[in-house]
MMTF fields as JSON, N, C-alpha, C and O atoms, coordinates in Angstrom:
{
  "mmtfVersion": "1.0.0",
  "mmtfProducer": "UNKNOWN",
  "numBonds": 323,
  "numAtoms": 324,
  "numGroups": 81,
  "numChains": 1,
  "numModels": 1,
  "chainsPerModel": [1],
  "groupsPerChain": [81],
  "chainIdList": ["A"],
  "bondAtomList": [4, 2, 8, 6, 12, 10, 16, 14, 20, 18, 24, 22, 28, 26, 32, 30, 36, 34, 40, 38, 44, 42, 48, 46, 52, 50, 56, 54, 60, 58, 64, 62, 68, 66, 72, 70, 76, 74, 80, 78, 84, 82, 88, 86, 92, 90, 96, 94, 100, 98, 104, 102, 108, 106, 112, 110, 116, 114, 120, 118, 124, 122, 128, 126, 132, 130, 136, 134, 140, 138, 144, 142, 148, 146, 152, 150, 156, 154, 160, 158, 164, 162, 168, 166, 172, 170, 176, 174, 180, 178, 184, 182, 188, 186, 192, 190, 196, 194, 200, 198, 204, 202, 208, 206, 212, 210, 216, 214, 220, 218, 224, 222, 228, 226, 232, 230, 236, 234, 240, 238, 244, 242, 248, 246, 252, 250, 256, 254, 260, 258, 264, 262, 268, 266, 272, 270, 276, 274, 280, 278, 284, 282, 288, 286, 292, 290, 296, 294, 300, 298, 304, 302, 308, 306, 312, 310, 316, 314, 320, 318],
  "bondOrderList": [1, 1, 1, 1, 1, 1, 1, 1, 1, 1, 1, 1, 1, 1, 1, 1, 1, 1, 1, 1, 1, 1, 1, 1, 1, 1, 1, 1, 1, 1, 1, 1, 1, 1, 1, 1, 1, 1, 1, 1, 1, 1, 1, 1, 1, 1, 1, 1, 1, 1, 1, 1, 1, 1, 1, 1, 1, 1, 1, 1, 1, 1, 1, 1, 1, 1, 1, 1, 1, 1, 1, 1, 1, 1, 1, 1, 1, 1, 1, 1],
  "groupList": [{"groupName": "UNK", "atomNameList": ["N", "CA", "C", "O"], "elementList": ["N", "C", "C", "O"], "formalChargeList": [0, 0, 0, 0], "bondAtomList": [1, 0, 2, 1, 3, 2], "bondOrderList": [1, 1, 2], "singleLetterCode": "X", "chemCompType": "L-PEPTIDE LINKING"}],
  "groupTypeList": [0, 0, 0, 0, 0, 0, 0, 0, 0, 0, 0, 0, 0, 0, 0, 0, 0, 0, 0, 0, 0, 0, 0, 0, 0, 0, 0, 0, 0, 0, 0, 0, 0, 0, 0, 0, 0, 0, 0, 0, 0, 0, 0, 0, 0, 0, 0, 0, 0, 0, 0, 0, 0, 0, 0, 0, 0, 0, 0, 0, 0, 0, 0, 0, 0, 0, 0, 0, 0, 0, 0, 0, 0, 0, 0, 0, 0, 0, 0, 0, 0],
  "groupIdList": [1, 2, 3, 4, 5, 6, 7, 8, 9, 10, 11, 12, 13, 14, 15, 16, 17, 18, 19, 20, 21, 22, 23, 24, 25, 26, 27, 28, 29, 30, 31, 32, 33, 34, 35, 36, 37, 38, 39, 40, 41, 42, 43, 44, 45, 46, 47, 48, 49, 50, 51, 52, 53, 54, 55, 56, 57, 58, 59, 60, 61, 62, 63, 64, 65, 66, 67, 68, 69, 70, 71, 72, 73, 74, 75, 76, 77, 78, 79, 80, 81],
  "secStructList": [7, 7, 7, 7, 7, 7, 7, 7, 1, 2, 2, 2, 2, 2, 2, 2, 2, 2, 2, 2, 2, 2, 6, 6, 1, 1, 7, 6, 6, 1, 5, 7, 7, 7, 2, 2, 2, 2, 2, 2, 2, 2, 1, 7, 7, 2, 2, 2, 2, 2, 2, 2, 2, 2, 2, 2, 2, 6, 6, 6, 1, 3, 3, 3, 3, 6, 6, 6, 3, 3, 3, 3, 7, 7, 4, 4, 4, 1, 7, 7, 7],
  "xCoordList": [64.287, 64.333, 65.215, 65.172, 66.132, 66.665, 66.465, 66.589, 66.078, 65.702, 66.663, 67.635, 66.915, 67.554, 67.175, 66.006, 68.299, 69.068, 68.578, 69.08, 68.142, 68.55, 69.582, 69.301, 70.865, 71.729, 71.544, 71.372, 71.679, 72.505, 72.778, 72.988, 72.888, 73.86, 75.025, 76.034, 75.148, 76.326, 77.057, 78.209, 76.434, 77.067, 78.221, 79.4, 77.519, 78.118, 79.489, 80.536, 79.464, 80.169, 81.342, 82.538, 80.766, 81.794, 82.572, 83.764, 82.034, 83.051, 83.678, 84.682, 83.667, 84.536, 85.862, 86.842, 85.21, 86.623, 87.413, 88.643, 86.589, 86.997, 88.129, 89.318, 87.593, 88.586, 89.841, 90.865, 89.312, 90.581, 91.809, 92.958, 91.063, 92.124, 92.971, 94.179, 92.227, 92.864, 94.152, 95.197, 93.654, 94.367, 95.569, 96.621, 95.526, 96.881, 96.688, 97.698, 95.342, 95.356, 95.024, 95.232, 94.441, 94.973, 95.741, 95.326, 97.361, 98.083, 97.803, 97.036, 98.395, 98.375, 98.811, 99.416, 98.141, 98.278, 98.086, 98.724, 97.34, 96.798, 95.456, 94.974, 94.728, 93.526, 92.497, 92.761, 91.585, 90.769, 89.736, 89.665, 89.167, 88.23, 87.033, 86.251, 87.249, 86.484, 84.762, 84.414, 84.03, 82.153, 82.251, 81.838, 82.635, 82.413, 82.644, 81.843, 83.939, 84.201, 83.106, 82.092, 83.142, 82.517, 81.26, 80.938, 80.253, 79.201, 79.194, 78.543, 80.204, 80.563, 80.747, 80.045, 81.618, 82.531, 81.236, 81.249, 80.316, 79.639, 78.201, 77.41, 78.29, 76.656, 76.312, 76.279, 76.124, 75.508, 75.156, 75.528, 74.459, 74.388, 75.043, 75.929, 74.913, 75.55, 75.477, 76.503, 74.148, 73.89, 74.688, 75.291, 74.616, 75.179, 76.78, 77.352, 77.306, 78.682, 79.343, 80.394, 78.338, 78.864, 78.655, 79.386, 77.596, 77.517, 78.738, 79.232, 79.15, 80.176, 81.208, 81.749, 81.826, 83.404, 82.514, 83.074, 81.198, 81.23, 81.557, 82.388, 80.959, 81.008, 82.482, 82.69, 83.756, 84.761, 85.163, 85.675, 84.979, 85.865, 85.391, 86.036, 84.375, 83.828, 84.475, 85.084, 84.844, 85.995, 87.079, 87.51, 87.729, 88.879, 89.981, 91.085, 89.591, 90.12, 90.883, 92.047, 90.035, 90.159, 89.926, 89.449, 90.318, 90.032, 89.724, 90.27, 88.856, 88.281, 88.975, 88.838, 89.745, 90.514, 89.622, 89.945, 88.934, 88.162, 89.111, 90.124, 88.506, 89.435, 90.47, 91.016, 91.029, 91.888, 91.879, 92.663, 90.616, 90.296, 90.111, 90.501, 89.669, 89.72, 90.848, 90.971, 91.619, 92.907, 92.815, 91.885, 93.551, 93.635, 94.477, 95.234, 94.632, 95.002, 95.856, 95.212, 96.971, 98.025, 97.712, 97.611, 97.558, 97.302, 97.984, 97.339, 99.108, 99.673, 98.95, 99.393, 97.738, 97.362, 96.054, 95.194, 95.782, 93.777, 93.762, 94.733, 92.655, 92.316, 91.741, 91.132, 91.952, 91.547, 90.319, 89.514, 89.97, 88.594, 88.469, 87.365],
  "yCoordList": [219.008, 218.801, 217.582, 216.562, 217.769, 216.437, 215.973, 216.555, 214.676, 213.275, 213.21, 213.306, 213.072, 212.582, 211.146, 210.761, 210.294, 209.11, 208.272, 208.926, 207.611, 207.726, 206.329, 205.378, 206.348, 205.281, 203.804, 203.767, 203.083, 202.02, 202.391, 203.596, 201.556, 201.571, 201.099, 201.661, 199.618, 199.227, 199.902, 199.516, 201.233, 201.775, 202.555, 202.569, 203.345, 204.163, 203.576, 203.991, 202.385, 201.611, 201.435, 201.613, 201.056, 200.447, 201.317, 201.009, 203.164, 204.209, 204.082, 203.446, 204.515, 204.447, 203.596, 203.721, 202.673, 201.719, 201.703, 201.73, 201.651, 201.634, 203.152, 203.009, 204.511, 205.221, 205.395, 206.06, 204.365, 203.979, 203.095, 203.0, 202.467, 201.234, 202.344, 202.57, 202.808, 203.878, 204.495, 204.479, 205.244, 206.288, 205.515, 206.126, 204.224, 203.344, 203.292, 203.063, 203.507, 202.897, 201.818, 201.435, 200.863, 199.383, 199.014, 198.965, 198.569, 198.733, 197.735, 197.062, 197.233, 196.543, 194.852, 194.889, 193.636, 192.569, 192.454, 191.594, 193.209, 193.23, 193.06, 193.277, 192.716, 192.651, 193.722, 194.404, 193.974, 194.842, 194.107, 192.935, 195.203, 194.388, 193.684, 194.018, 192.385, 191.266, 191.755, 192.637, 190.696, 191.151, 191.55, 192.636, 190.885, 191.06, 192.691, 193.515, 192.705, 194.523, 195.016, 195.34, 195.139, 196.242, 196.117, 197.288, 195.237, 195.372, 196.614, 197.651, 195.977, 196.981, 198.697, 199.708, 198.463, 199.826, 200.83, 202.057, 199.952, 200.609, 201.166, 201.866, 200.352, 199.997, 199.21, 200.059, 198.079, 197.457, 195.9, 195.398, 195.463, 193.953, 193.159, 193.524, 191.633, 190.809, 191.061, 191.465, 190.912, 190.783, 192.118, 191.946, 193.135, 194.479, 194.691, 195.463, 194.092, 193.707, 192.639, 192.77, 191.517, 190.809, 191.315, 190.827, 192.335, 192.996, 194.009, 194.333, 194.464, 195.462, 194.571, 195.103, 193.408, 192.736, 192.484, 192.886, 191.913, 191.255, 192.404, 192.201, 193.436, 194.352, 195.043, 195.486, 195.175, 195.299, 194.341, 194.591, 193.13, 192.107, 191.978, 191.223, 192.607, 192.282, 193.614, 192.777, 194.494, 195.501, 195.47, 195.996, 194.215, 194.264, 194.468, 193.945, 195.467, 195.928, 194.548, 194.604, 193.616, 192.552, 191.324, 191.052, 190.641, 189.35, 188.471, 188.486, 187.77, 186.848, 185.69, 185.071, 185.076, 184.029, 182.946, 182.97, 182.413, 181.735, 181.135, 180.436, 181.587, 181.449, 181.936, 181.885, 182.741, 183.58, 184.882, 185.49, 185.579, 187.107, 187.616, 186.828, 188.618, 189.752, 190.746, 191.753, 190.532, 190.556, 192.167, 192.323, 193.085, 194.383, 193.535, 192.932, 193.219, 193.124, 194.473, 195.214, 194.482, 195.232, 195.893, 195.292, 197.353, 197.969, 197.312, 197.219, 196.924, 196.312, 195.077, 194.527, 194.008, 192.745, 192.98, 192.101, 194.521, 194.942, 194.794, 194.985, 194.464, 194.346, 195.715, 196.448, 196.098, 197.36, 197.791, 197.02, 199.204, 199.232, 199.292, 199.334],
  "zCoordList": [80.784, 82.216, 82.51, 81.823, 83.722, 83.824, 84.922, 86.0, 84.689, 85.912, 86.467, 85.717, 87.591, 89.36, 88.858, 88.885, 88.356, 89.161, 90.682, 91.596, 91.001, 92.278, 92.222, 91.492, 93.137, 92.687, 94.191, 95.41, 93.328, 94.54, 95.462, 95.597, 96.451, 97.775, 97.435, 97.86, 96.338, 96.513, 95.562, 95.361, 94.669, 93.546, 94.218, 93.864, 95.491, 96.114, 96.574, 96.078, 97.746, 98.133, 97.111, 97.341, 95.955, 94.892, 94.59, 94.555, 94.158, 93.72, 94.596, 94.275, 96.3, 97.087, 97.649, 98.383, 96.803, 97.277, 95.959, 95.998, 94.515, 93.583, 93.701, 93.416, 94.134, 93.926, 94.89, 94.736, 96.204, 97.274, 96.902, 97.335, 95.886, 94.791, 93.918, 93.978, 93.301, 92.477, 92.669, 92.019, 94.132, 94.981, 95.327, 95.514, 95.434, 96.0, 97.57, 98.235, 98.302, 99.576, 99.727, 100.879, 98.881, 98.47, 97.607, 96.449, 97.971, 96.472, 96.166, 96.855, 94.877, 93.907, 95.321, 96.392, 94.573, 95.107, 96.847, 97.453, 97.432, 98.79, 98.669, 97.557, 99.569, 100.134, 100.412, 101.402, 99.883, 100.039, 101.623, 101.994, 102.149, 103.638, 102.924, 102.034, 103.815, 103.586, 104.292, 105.078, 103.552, 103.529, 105.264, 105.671, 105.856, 106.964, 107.599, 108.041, 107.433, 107.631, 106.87, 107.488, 105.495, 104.204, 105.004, 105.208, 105.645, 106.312, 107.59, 107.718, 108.4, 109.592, 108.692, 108.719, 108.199, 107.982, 106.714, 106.617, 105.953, 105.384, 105.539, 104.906, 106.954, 107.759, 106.057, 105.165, 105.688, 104.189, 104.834, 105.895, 103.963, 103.869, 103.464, 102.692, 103.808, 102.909, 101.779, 101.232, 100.929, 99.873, 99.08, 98.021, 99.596, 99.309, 99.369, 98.6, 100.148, 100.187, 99.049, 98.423, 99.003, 97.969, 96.327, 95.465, 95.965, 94.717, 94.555, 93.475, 95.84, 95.142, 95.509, 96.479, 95.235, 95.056, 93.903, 92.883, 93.626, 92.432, 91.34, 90.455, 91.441, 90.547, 90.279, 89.149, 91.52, 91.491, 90.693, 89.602, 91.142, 89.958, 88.508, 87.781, 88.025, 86.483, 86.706, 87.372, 86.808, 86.271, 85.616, 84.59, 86.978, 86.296, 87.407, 87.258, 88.874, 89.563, 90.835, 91.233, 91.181, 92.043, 91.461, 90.36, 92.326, 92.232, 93.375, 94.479, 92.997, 94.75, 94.798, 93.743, 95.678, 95.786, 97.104, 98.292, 96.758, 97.521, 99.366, 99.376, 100.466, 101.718, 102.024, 103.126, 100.53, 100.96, 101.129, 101.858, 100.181, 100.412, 99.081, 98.219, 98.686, 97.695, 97.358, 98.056, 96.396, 95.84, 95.091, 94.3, 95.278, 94.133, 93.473, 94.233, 91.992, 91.161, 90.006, 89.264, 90.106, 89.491, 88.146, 87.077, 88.36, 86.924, 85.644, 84.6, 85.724, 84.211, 84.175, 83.167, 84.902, 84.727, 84.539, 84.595, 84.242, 84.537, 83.049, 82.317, 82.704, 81.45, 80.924, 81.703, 79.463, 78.63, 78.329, 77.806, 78.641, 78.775, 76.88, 76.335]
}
């Protein structure tokens, strides 16, 4: 028999942007939307907004530049899975 998962909110959140990075609707060295939008735009929380950049950036995919924003970081600079 197989068990149902039930996932995150910010798991969800995270594929979606993670596969919007992917897709190249954030290219490489731009800004992904800051906590403030990802709240609006995901109906989510702070706390829920800030797990999925954190979890984007232990990827590999971004980077947080403190006052300046959340960075897509360039497939040739992502580190190897």
């Amino acid at each position: 028999m197989i068990k149902w998962q039930p996932r995150h909110r910010w798991e969800e959140v995270a594929d979606d942007l993670r596969q919007r990075i992917l897709d190249g609707e954030f290219p490489p060295r731009t800004t992904i939307p800051g906590i403030p939008r990802l709240m609006q735009q995901y109906d989510i929380g702070r706390n829920t907004a800030l797990h999925v950049i954190a979890a984007l950036a232990e990827e590999g995919l971004v980077v947080v530049r403190r006052s300046m924003g959340t960075f897509v970081i360039p497939p040739e600079d992502r580190p190897q899975p």
